[in-house]
PAFIGU-872607 format. One line per field, with one value per residue (C-alpha): residue number from 1; residue in one letter; x, y, z. Coordinates in nm, 2 decimals. Layout:
BEGIN
num = c(NUM_...)
residuo = c(A_...)
X = c(X_...)
Y = c(Y_...)
Z = c(Z_...)
//
This chain:
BEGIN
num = c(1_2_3_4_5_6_7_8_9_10_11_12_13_14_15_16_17_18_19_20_21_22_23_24_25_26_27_28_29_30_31_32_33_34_35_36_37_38_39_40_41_42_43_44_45_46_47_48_49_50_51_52_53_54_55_56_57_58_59_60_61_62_63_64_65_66_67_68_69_70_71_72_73_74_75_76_77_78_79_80_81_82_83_84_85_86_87_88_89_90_91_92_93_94_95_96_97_98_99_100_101_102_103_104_105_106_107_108_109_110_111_112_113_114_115_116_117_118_119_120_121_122_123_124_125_126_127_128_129_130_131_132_133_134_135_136_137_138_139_140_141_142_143_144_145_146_147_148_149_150_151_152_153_154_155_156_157_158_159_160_161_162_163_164_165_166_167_168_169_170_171_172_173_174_175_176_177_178_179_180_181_182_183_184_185_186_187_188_189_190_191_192_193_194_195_196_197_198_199_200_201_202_203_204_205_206_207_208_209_210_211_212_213_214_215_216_217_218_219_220_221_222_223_224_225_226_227_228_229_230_231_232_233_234_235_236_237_238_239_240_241_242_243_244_245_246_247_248_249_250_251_252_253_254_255_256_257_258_259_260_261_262_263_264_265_266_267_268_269_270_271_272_273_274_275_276_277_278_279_280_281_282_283_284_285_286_287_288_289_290_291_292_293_294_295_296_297_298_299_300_301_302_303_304_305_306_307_308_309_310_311_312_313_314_315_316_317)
residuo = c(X_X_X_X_X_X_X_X_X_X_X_X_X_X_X_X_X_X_X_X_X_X_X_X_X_X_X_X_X_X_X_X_X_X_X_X_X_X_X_X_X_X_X_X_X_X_X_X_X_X_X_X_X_X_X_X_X_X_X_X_X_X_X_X_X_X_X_X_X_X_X_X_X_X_X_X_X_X_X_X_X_X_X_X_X_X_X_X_X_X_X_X_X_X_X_X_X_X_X_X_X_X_X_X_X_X_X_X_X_X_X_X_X_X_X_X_X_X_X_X_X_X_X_X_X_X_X_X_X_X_X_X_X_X_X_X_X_X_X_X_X_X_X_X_X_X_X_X_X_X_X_X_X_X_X_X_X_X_X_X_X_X_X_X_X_X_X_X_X_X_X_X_X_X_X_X_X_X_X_X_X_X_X_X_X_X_X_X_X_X_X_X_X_X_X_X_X_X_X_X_X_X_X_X_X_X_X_X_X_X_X_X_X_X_X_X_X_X_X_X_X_X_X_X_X_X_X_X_X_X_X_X_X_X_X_X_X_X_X_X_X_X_X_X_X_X_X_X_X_X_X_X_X_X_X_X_X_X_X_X_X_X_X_X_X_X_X_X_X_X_X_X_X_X_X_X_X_X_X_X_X_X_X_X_X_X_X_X_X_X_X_X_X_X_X_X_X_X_X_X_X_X_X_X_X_X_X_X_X_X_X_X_X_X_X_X_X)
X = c(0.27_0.41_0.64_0.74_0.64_0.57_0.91_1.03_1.21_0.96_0.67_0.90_0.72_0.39_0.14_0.10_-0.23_-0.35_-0.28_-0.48_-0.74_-0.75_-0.79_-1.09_-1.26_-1.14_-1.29_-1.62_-1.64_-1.83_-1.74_-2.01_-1.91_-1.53_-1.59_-1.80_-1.56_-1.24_-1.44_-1.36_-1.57_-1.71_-1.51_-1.23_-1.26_-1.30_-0.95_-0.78_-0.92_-0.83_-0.49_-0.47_-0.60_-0.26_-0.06_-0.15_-0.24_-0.55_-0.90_-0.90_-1.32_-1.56_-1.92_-2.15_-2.50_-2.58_-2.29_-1.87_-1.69_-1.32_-1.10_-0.88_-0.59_-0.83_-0.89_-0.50_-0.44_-0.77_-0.58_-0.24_-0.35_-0.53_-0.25_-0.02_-0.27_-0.26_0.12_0.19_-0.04_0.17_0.48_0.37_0.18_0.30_0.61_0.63_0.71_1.09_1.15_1.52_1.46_1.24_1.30_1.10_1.03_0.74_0.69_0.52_0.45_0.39_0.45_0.81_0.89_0.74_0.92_1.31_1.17_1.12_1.32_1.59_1.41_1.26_1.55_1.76_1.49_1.40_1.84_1.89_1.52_1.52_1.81_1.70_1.39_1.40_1.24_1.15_1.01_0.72_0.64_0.27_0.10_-0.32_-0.28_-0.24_-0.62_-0.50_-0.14_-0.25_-0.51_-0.26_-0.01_0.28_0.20_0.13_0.11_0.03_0.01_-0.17_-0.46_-0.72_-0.95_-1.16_-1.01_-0.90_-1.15_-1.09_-0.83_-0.82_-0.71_-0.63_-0.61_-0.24_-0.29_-0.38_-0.23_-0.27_-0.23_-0.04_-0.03_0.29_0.28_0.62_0.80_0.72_0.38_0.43_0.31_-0.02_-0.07_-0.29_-0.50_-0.76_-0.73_-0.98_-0.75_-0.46_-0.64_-0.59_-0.25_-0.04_-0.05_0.20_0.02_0.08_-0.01_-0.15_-0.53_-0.60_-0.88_-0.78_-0.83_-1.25_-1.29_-1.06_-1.32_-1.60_-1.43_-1.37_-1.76_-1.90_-1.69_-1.70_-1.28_-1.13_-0.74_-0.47_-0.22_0.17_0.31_0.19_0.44_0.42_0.71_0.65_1.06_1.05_0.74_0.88_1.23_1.00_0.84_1.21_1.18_0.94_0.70_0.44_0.14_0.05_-0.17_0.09_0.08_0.25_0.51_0.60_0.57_0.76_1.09_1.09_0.97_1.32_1.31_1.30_1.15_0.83_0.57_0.34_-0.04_-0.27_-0.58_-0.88_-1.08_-0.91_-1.01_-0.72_-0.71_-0.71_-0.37_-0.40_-0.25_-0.42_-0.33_-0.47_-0.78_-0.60_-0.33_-0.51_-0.31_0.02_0.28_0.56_0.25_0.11_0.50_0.60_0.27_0.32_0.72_0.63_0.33_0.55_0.79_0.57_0.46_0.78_0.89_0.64_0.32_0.35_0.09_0.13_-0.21_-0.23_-0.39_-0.18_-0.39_-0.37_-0.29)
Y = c(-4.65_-4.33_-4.32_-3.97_-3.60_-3.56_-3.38_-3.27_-3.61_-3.84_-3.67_-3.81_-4.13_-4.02_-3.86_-3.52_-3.55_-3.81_-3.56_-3.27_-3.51_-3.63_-3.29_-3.21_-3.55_-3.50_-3.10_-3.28_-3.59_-3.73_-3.94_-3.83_-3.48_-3.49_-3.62_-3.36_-3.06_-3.29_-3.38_-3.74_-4.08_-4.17_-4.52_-4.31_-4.14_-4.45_-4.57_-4.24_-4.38_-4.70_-4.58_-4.27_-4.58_-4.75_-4.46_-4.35_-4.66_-4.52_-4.58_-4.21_-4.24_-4.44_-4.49_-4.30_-4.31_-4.08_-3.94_-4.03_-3.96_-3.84_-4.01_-3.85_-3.91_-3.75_-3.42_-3.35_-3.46_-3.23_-2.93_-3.02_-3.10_-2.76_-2.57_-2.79_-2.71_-2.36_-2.36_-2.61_-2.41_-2.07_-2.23_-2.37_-2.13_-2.00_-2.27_-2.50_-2.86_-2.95_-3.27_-3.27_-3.17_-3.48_-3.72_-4.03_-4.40_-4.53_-4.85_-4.97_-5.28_-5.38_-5.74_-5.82_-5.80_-5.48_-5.33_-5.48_-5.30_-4.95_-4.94_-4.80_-4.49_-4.48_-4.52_-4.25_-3.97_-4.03_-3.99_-3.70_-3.50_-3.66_-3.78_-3.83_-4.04_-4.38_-4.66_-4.99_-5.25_-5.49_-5.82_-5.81_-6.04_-6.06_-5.89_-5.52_-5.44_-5.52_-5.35_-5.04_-5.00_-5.07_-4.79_-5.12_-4.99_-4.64_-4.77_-5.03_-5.07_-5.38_-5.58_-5.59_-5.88_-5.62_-5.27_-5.23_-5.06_-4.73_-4.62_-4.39_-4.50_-4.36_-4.51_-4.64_-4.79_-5.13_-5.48_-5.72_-6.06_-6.35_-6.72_-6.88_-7.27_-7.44_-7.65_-8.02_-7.90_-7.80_-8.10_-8.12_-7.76_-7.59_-7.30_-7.21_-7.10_-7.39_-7.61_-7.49_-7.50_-7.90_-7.90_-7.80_-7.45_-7.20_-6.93_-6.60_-6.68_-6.30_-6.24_-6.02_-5.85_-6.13_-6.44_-6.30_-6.34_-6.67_-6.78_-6.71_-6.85_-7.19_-7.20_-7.13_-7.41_-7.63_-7.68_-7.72_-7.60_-7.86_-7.68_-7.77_-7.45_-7.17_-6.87_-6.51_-6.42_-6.30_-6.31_-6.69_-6.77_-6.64_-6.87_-7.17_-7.14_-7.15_-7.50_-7.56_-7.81_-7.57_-7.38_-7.00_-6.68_-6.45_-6.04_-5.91_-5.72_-6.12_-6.22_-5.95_-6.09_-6.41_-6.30_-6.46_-6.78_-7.07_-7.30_-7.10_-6.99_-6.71_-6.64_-6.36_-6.45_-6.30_-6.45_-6.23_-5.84_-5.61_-5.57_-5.21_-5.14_-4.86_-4.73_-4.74_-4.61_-4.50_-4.22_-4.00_-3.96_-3.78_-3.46_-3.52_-3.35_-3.63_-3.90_-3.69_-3.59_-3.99_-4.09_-3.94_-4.01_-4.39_-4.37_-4.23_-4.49_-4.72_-4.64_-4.57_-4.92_-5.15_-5.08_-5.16_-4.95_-4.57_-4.49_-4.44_-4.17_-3.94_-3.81_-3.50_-3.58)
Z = c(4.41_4.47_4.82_4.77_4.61_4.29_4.10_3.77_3.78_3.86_3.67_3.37_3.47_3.50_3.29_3.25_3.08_3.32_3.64_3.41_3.38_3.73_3.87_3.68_3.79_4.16_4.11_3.97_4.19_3.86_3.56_3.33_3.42_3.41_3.09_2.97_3.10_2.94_2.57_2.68_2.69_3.02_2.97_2.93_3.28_3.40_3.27_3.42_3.75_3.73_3.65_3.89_4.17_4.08_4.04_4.42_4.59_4.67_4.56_4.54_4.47_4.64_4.64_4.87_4.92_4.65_4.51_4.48_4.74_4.75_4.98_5.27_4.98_4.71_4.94_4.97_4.60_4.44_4.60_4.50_4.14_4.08_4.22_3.97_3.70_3.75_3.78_3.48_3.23_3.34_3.27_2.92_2.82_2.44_2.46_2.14_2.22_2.19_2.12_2.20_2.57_2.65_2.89_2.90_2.78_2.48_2.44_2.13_1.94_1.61_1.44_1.45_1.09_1.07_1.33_1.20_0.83_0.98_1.33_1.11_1.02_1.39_1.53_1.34_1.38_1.74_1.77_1.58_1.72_2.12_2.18_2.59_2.44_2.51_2.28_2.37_2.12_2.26_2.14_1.93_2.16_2.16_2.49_2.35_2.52_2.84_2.79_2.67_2.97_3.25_3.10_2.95_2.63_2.46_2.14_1.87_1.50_1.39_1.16_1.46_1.46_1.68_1.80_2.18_2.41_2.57_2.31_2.01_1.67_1.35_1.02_0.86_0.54_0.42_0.35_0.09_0.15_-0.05_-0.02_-0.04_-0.12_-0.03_-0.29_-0.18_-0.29_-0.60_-0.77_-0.64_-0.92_-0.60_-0.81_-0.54_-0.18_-0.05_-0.22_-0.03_0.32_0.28_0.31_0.67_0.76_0.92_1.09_1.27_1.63_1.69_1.54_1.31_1.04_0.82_1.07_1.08_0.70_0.68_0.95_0.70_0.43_0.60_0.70_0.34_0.26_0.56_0.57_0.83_0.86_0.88_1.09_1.06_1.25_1.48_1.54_1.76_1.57_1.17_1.15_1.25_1.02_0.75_0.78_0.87_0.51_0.35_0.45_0.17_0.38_0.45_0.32_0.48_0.39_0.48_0.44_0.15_0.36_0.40_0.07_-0.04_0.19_0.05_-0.35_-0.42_-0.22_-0.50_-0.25_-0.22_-0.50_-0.42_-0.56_-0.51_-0.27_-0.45_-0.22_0.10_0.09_0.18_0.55_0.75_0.94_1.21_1.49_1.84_2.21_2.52_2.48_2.77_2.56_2.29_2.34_2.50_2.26_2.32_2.20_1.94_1.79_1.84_1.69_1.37_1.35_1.38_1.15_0.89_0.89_0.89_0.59_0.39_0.51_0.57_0.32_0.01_-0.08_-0.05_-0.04_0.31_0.51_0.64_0.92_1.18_1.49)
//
């Protein structure tokens, strides 16, 4: 809710592309329209609404008998917004973005692991390039839909078991995926995935691309999973294995942190297909120069420091 006028200072907090957006829908009066004139998906409109409604405390739109109809709110805001417009595209026009004079807060998430292996590198070029940026780390939860759509996230990089709606994403690279069998075990000379399933399990606790063909897997076979541990946290998974009492399919990144733990031996899973890793984060955000310059700095990181393949895409923004 906003209690005051929009300034320089509070528009920090805001959107700038979400206020560009909302004053073509208020102009239009129309979702299908607005996201015509904006080259944006209707569901998308509907997001800049929905966040607009909150942004205001105002409903902003509302149903008439035939068309949408702009609130008493709305009317002030449509004329406000295209003077803004008007004004803000003067003001910018020819300027380059500069990082270094940006004020502001991204919050992102990634698995926990993945994050301590490249916050270094994030860290240092967001400090040396934007030095009035702030960064805050979110815990990877299965509620990243739901946080990016209500504006508590701008950004995630993850396996997906099934991609977000209303967001954009962009390919990252991929992931193999190892299974590590703790040393009580290592009698039992396990030599086949199924095999492995039979014993307890430590798993990640957020879904992912790799939990659908598991899925499949265990039905071909009809196995069941005999679970021993169930973490959010890849950090604390990964020191519950050093105990050498549990079994888990764990990404390589993973594997790769413990290669020299005596208690553990690792094996290939032929069975698993490499998973897809990409980045994802709200549509309206396409073309915002802080998301698009932050986009690509923690892409690139990502994959210096977390893949351990470097045949990732390294796409346009």
């Amino acid at each position: 809710m906003i209690d005051k006028p929009l300034t320089l200072e509070n528009l920090n907090q805001s959107n700038l592309n979400l206020l560009i957006s909302l004053a073509v829908l208020l102009d239009e009066a129309h979702v299908s329209r607005a996201a015509e004139r904006l080259g944006m998906t209707q569901s998308a409109i509907s997001h800049v609404l929905n966040r607009a409604r909150d942004l205001f405390d105002d409903p902003l739109l509302i149903k008439g008998s035939q068309n949408m109809i702009l609130t008493s709110r709305a009317q002030t805001l449509k004329s406000q917004l295209n003077d803004f417009v008007l004004t803000s595209s003067t003001i910018f026009k020819g300027s380059e973005f500069d990082p270094s004079k940006i004020k502001g807060v991204i919050r992102f998430t990634m698995n926990d692991l993945a994050a301590s292996l490249c916050i270094e590198e994030i860290l240092t070029q967001v400090a040396e390039q934007a030095p009035f940026l702030e960064l805050e780390y979110v815990r990877q939860t299965d509620s990243v839909s739901s946080q990016l759509n209500s504006g508590k996230l701008d950004l995630a990089i993850g396996s997906f078991k099934k991609l977000p709606k209303n967001v954009s994403s962009v390919h990252v690279g991929f992931e193999r995926w190892s299974l590590l069998i703790g040393q009580r075990y290592h009698d039992n000379n396990i030599e086949t995935l199924a095999e492995s399933l039979k014993l307890p399990q430590a798993k990640y606790a957020v879904a992912g691309e790799v939990d659908t063909q598991l899925e499949q897997f265990l039905q071909q076979h009809q196995l069941n999973i005999k679970p021993g541990f169930t973490s959010g946290s890849m950090v604390v998974l990964a020191e519950a294995m050093k105990t050498g009492y549990l079994t888990a399919i764990v990404p390589h990144t993973l594997a790769n942190a413990l290669a020299d733990n005596e208690s553990l031996t690792q094996f290939d899973i032929p069975e698993l297909s490499d998973t897809e890793t990409r980045m994802v984060w709200p549509q309206d955000l396409n073309h915002q120069a802080l998301h698009v310059w932050i986009r690509e700095l923690i892409m690139t990181a990502y994959q210096n420091n977390v893949l351990c393949s470097k045949e990732a895409d390294h796409a346009e923004f």
